[in-house]
Structure formats: structure tokens, C-alpha cells
C-alpha positions as CSV (number, residue, x, y, z in Angstrom):
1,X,6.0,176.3,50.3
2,X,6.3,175.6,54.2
3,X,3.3,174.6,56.1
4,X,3.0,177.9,58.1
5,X,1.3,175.6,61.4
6,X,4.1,173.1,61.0
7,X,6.7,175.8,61.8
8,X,4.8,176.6,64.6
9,X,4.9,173.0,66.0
10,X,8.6,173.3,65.8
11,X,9.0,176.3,67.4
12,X,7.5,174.6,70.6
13,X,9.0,171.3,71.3
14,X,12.7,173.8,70.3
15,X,11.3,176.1,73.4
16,X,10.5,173.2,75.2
17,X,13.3,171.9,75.0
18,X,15.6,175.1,76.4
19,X,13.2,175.0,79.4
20,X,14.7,173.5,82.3
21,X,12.7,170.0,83.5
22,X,11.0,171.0,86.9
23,X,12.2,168.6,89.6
24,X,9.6,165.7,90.8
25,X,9.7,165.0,94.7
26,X,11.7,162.0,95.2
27,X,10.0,158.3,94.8
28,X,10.1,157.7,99.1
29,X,8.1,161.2,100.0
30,X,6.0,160.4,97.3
31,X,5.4,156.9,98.7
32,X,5.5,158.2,102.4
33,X,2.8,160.6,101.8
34,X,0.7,158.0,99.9
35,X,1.4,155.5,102.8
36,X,0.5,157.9,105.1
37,X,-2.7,159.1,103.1
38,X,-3.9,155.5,101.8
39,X,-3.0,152.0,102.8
40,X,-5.5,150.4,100.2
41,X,-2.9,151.2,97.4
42,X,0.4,150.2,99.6
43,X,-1.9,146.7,99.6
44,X,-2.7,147.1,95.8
45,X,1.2,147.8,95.2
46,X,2.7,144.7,97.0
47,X,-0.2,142.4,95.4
48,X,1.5,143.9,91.8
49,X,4.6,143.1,93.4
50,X,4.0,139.7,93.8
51,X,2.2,139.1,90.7
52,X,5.0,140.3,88.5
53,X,7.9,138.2,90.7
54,X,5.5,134.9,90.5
55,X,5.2,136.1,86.1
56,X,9.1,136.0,85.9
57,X,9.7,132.8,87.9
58,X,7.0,131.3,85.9
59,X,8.8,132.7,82.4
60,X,11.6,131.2,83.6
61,X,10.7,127.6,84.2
62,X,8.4,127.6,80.9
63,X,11.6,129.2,78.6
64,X,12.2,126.3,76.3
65,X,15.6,124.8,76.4
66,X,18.3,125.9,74.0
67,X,17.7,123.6,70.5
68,X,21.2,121.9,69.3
69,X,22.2,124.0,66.4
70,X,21.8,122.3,63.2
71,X,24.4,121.0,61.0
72,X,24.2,119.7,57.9
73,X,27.3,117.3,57.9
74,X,28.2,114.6,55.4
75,X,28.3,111.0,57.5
76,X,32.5,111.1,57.2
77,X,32.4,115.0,58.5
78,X,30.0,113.6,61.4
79,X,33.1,110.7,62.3
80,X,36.0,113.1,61.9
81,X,34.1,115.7,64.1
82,X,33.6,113.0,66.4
83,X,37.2,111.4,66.7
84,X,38.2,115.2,67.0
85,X,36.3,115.6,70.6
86,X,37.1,112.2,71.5
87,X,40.7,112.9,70.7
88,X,40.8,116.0,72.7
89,X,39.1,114.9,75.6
90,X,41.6,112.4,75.4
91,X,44.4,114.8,75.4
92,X,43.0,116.5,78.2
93,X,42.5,113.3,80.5
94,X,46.5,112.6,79.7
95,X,47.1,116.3,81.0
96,X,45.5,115.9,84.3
97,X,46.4,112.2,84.5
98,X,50.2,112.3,83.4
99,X,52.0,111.9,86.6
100,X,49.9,109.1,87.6
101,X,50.5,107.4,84.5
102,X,54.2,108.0,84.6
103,X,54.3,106.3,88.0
104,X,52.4,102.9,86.3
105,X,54.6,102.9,83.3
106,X,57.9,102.9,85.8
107,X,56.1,100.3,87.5
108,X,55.2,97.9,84.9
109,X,59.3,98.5,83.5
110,X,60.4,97.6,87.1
111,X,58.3,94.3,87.6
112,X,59.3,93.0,84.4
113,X,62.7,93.3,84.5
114,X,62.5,91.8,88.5
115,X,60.0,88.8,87.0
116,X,62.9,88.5,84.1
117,X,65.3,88.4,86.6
118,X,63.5,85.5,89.1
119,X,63.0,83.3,86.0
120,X,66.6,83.4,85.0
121,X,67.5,82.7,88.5
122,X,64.9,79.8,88.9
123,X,66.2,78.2,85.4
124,X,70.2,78.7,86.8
125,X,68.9,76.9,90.5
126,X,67.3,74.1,88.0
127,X,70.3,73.7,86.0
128,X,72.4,73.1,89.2
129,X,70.0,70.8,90.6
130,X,70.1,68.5,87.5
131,X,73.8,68.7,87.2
132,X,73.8,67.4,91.1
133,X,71.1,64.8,90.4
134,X,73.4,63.3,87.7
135,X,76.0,63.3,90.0
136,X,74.3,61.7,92.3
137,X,72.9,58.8,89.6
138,X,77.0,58.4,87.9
139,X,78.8,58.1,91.5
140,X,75.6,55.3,92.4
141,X,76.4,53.5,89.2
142,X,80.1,53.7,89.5
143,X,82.4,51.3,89.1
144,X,84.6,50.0,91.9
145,X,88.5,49.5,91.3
146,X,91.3,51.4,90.8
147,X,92.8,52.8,87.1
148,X,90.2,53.2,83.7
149,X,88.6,50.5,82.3
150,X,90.1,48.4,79.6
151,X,88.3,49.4,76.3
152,X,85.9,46.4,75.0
153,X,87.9,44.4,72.5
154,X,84.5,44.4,70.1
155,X,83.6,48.0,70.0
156,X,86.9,49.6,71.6
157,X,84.3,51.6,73.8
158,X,85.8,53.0,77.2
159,X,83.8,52.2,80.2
160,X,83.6,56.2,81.3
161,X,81.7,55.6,84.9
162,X,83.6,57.7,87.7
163,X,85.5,55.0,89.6
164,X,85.9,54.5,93.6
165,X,88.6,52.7,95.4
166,X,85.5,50.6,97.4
167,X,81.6,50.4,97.5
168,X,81.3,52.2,100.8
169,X,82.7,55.5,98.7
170,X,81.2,54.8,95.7
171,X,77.8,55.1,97.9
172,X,79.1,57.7,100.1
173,X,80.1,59.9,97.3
174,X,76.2,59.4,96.0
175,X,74.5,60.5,99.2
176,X,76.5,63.5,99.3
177,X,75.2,64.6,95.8
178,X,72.0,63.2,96.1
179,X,71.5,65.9,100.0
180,X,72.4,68.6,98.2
181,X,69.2,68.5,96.2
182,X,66.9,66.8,98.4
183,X,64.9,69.0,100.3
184,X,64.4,71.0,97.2
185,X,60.7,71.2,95.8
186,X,59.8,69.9,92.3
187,X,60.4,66.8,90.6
188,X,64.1,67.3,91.0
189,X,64.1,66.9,94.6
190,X,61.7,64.1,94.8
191,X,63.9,62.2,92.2
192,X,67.2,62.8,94.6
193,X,65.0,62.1,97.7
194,X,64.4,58.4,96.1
195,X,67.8,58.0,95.2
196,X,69.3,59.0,98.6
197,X,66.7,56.3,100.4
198,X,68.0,53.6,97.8
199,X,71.7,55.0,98.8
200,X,70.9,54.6,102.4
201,X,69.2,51.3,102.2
202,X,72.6,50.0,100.6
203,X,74.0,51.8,103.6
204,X,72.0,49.9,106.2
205,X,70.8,53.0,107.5
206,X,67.4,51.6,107.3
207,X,65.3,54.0,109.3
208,X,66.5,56.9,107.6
209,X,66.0,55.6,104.2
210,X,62.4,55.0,105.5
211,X,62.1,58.6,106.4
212,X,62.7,59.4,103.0
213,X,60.5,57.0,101.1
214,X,57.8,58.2,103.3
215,X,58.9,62.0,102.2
216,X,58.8,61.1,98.5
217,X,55.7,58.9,98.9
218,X,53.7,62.4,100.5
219,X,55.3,64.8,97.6
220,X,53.3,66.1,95.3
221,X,55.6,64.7,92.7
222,X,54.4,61.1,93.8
223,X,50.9,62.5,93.4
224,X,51.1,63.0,89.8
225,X,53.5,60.4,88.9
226,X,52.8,56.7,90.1
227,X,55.9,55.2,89.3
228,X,57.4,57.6,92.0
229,X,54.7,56.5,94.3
230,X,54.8,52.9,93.3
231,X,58.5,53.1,94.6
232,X,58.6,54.9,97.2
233,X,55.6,52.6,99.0
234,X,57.8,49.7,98.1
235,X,61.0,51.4,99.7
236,X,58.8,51.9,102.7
237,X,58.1,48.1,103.0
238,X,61.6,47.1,102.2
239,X,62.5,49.2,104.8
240,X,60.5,47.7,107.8
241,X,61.1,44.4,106.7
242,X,64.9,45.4,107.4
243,X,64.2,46.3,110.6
244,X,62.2,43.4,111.4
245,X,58.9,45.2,111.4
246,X,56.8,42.7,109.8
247,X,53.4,43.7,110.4
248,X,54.0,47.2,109.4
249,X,56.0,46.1,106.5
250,X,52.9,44.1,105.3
251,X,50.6,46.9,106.0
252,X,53.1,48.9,103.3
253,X,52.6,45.7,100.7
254,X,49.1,45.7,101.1
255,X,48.9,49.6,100.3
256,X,51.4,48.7,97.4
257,X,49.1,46.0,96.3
258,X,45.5,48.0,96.3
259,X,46.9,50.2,93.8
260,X,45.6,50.8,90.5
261,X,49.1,50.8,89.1
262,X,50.2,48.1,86.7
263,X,52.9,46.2,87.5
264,X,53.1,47.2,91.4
265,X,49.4,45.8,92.9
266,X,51.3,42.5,91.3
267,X,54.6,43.3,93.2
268,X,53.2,44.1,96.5
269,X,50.9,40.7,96.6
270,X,54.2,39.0,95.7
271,X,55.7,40.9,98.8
272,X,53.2,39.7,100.5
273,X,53.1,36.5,99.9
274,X,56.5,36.3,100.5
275,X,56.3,37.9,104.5
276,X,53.5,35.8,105.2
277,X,55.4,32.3,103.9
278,X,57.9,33.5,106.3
279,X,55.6,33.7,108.8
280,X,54.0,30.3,108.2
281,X,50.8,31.4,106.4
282,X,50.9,29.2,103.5
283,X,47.0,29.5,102.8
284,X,47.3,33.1,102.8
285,X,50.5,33.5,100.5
286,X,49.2,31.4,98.1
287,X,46.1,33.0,97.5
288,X,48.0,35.9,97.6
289,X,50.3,34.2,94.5
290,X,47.8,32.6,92.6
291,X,46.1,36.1,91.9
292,X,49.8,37.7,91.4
293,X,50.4,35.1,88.6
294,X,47.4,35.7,87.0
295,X,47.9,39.3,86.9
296,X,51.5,39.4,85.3
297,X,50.6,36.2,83.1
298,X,47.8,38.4,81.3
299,X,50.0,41.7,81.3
300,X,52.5,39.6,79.5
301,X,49.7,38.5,76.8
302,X,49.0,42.2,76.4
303,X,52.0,43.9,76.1
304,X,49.9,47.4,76.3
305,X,49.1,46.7,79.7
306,X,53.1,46.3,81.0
307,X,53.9,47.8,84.0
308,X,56.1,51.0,83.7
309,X,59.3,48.7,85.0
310,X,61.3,47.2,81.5
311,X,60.0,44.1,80.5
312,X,63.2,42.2,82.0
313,X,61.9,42.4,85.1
314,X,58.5,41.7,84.5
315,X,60.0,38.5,83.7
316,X,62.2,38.5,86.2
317,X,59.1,39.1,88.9
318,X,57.0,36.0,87.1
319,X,59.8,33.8,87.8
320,X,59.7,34.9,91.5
321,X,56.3,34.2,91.8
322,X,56.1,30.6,90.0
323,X,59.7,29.6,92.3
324,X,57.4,30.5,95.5
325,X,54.2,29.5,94.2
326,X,55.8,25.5,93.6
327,X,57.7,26.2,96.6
328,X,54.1,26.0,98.4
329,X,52.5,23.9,96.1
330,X,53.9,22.6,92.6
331,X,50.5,21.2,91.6
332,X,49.6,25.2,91.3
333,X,52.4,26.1,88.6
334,X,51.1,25.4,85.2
335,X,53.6,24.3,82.7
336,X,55.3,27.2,81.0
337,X,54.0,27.0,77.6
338,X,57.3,28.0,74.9
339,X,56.9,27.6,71.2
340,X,59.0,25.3,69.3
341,X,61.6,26.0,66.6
342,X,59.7,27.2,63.3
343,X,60.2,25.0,60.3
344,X,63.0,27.8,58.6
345,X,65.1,27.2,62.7
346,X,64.5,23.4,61.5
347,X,65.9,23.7,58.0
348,X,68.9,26.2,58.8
349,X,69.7,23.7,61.7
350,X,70.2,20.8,59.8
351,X,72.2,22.2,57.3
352,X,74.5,23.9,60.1
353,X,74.5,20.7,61.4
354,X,75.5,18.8,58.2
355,X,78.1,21.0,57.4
356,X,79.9,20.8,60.5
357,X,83.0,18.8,59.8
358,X,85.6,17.1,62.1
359,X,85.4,14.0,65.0
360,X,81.7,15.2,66.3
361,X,80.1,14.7,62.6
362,X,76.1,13.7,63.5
363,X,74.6,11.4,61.5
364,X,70.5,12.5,59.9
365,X,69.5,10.5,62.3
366,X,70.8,12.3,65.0
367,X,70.1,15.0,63.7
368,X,66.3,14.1,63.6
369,X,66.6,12.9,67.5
370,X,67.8,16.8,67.7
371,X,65.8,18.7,67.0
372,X,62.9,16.4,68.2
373,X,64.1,17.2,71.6
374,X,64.7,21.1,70.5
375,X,61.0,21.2,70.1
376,X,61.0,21.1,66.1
377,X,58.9,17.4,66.2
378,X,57.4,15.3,68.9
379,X,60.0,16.2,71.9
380,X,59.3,18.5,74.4
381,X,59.3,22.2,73.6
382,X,62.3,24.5,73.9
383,X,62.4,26.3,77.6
384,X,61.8,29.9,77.2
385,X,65.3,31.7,78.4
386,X,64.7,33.7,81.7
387,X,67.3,37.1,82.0
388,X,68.6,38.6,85.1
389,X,67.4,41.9,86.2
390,X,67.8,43.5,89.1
391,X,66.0,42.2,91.9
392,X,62.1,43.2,92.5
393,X,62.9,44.6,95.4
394,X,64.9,47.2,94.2
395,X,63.8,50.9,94.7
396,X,66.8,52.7,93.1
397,X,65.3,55.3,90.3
């Protein structure tokens, strides 16, 4: 059974509902009247104001940052996630960055294929220049005559040198390889620089071979190769001397000779020695040849210590120096100490000797008296044979 006061309660908020809301004045009269009436709540009201902005900023600086979202991620789910962003960011940076990376790639193709293209054409100019340089070396060493060499009888080998009617075109023929090479940089043109001074010297174009020994002997081939150097200084000597500049020739020697290069501080006290002999200074150039002999006479005990020249003319240079060494003073050349024949020389000797038939037949005893004097007994002992280099002098490479 209904509640008969509950009815009644709905009865009034239905009729209060069909009644139309009466209009309140608007919010400004309203506020005009109260500015008008009392300025102690317009005060009150801006204070609340105030208050309630100052509250929100203050909410807002103190609202705790947003907290990174758990996960709960195995360690290879962590990794993958983590190769994903990186992947995609680096997707992205491609995307903005492609044109600029285009532009490197077609760079990169173009400068190889131009640095591919400079090496090939740096190996073809070296190839050239060695095929001139041993040009340059054949037509020097060439052999003068008309028609081909006879082939040895021995070996039936064919002398295969480029022959030239005389020596003025045999050396003519050499210069004109040897310049087109010269002023090139590298060993290659240092090499044909020395060769065209040695061409010139023959030539007796003396001041312009100087000019190049002095070129070879500033390149920075000489600087790393002291044979070159050794050379070249010795070409500028030779040089002077030719043109009858003796003090400057010696100054060349003496640079030749303060070297720390085996083999040419011996050569250049030898030139030395040799200028100032000339000159009259006999003191001087034998000092000058007593410390030369000892030099090559202890590079000849230790053959480790040879200078880069072939042992010919090492041997060759220490017969120079005794010849003007007793040419000053004989009492200064020791004796040149040669071994004797070994007892198996002496034993296949005789029985060479015994076996020899015909008118010269030699009795033991002379036999005996032999190889006495050979060096196989009392005699003297056996001269040690001397070869023929080239001269000292010479500067050709």
C-alpha cells in the first residue's frame, strides 16, 4: 500500500517542474549594483580571485610527472623492442637524409674510379720510363762496328748489344734516351740523370755533366741511397778536375772522403791524394794514402764491411793506392802478403809435371826448385793476381 505523504512529494517537484523558471537579472547589473552599493566585497572578490589563480598555478607545478608505464618484458623482448626503435629511428634519419647520402655515394664511386684511373696512368708513365732507362744503359754499353757479332766458339752465345757505326753515336744515341727521362722525379730519373752526366763526361761536355751530378747529388733519391750520392759527389770532382778546377775539385774529394760510406771516404782520400801529388804536396798525399790503405786493407780482411762497388774494384782501387803510395815513398808499402800453394796444389803439380812427356821433360829436381819458387817450400810466395776493372774514377751507374 502507497505511502499516502510520498505521493504528495511527487506531486510537487511534477508541479514544479511545469512551472516556468523565473529569470535572474543578469551577472553585470547584479555586480554593477553591488559595485555601486559596496566596494568592500568588489575587494573581497578580486582577493578570491587571486587566491584561486595562485591555487591552480601552484597545482600545476606540484602535479607529479607522468610515471613510465610498466612492462613486464623478458630480457630478449627488452632487446628486440629496443633494435625495433633504433631500427626505425634509423629508417626515418635515411628518409630525411637520402638525398644527401645519394650525393656521397656518387661521390665516393666517382673518386675511386678517378684514383683507379691516376694509378694506372702512373704505373704506364713508370713502365715507359724503365723501358727508356734501359735504353739508355744498352746504347751506353754497345758495341762499336758494323754487322752482328760472331757467336763465341765455346758457348755459341750471340753477343746481342745494339751496335753503332762509331763511339760518338753509340754515346749520342745514350744521351738521347737517357733526356727523355731525366728531369722526371723518382729513382728513375735520378738513375738516367747519373747516366746522362757519365754520357757527357765521355762527351767532354764537362760542365754540363757537372750540372747533372750536382742535380742527382741534391735528389732525394741520393738522400736515401748512398751509392747514388757516393757517385754523384765523385762525378762532381771528376768533373772540375776536367776543367782544371783543382781547388774546387778537391773541396768535392774531401766531401767524398768525410762520408760515412764504405768504400767512397777511401776513394775520395785516394782522389785526393792524387790532386795534391800533382800539385807537389807529397806530405799531404801521403798522409792522405797511408790512412786510404789502411782503410781498404781492413775492408778486405772483413769482407762484411766491402764497399757497395764489386770486389774487382776494390782490388783494383788498392792497387792504385800502393802504385802512388811507393811512387812517394816505397819504404811505406808493406809487402803484399799471398799464401803459398797448399800441399794437395803441391802433390797434383808434380804429378802434372811428371807426366808431361816430350823435349821439356823436368827432372824431380827441378821439379823441387819449382815449386820452391811457386811458394810450395822455401821460395818466395806466389804474387796474388790483380784484375782489371774499370777505372776508380768511373761514375757510370
Amino acid at each position: 500500500m502507497a505511502d499516502p505523504n510520498e505521493e504528495e512529494t511527487h506531486d510537487q517537484v511534477d508541479q514544479s517542474l511545469e512551472e516556468p523558471l523565473e529569470q535572474e537579472p543578469a551577472p553585470e547589473k547584479k555586480s554593477a549594483k553591488k559595485a555601486a552599493s559596496n566596494p568592500q566585497e568588489i575587494r573581497d572578490r578580486n582577493r578570491r580571485i587571486r587566491e584561486e589563480a595562485a591555487q591552480k598555478r601552484k597545482g600545476k607545478r606540484e602535479t607529479p610527472r607522468r610515471a613510465a608505464p610498466a612492462r613486464n618484458l623478458d630480457t630478449s623482448e627488452i632487446v628486440d623492442d629496443a633494435l625495433a626503435r633504433s631500427t626505425h629511428l634509423a629508417s626515418n634519419w635515411l628518409k630525411q637524409n637520402f638525398n644527401v647520402l645519394q650525393w656521397v655515394v656518387l661521390l665516393g664511386v666517382v673518386g675511386g674510379i678517378g684514383y683507379e684511373i691516376y694509378s694506372y696512368r702512373q704505373h704506364l708513365n713508370a713502365a715507359r720510363a724503365t723501358d727508356e732507362l734501359a735504353k739508355g744503359v744498352l746504347a751506353e754499353n754497345g758495341r762499336v762496328g758494323e754487322g752482328e757479332s760472331a757467336p763465341d766458339p765455346i758457348t755459341g752465345i750471340v753477343d746481342a748489344r745494339p751496335s753503332f757505326a762509331t763511339d760518338e753515336a753509340r754515346l749520342k744515341a745514350a744521351a738521347s734516351a737517357y733526356s727523355q727521362i731525366a728531369n722526371q722525379s723518382g729513382p728513375t730519373g735520378a738513375f738516367a740523370s747519373l747516366g746522362l752526366a757519365g754520357v757527357l763526361f765521355d762527351q767532354g761536355k764537362f760542365k754540363e755533366a757537372e750540372a747533372q751530378y750536382a742535380k742527382v747529388k741534391e735528389s732525394g733519391t741520393a738522400a736515401k741511397d748512398h751509392d747514388v750520392r757516393g757517385r754523384a759527389i765523385e762525378g762532381v770532382g771528376l768533373a772540375r778536375e776536367a776543367q782544371h778546377q783543382i781547388d774546387p775539385a778537391l773541396a768535392a774529394f774531401r766531401e767524398l772522403a768525410n762520408t760515412d760510406y764504405p768504400g767512397f771516404n777511401t776513394l775520395g782520400e785516394y782522389h785526393q791524394a792524387r790532386l795534391l801529388f800533382a800539385k807537389g804536396e807529397r806530405d799531404q798525399a801521403k798522409t792522405l794514402l797511408k790512412k786510404a790503405f789502411e782503410r781498404v786493407s781492413k775492408a778486405g780482411e772483413d769482407k762484411d764491411k766491402r764497399a757497395p762497388a764489386a770486389p774487382a774494384g776494390e782490388r783494383f782501387l788498392e792497387k792504385q793506392i800502393r802504385n802512388l803510395l811507393g811512387a812517394i815513398d816505397p819504404s811505406a808499402v808493406p809487402k803484399p802478403a799471398s799464401p803459398g800453394l797448399t800441399p794437395e796444389q803441391i802433390r797434383r803439380l808434380q804429378q802434372q809435371l811428371q807426366l808431361s812427356g816430350g823435349k821439356g821433360k823436368m827432372d824431380p829436381k827441378q821439379i823441387d826448385d819449382l815449386i820452391s819458387k811457386l811458394g810450395g817450400g822455401q821460395g818466395a810466395p806466389v804474387p796474388a793476381p790483380v784484375e782489371s776493372p774499370e777505372p776508380a774514377g768511373s761514375s757510370n751507374p
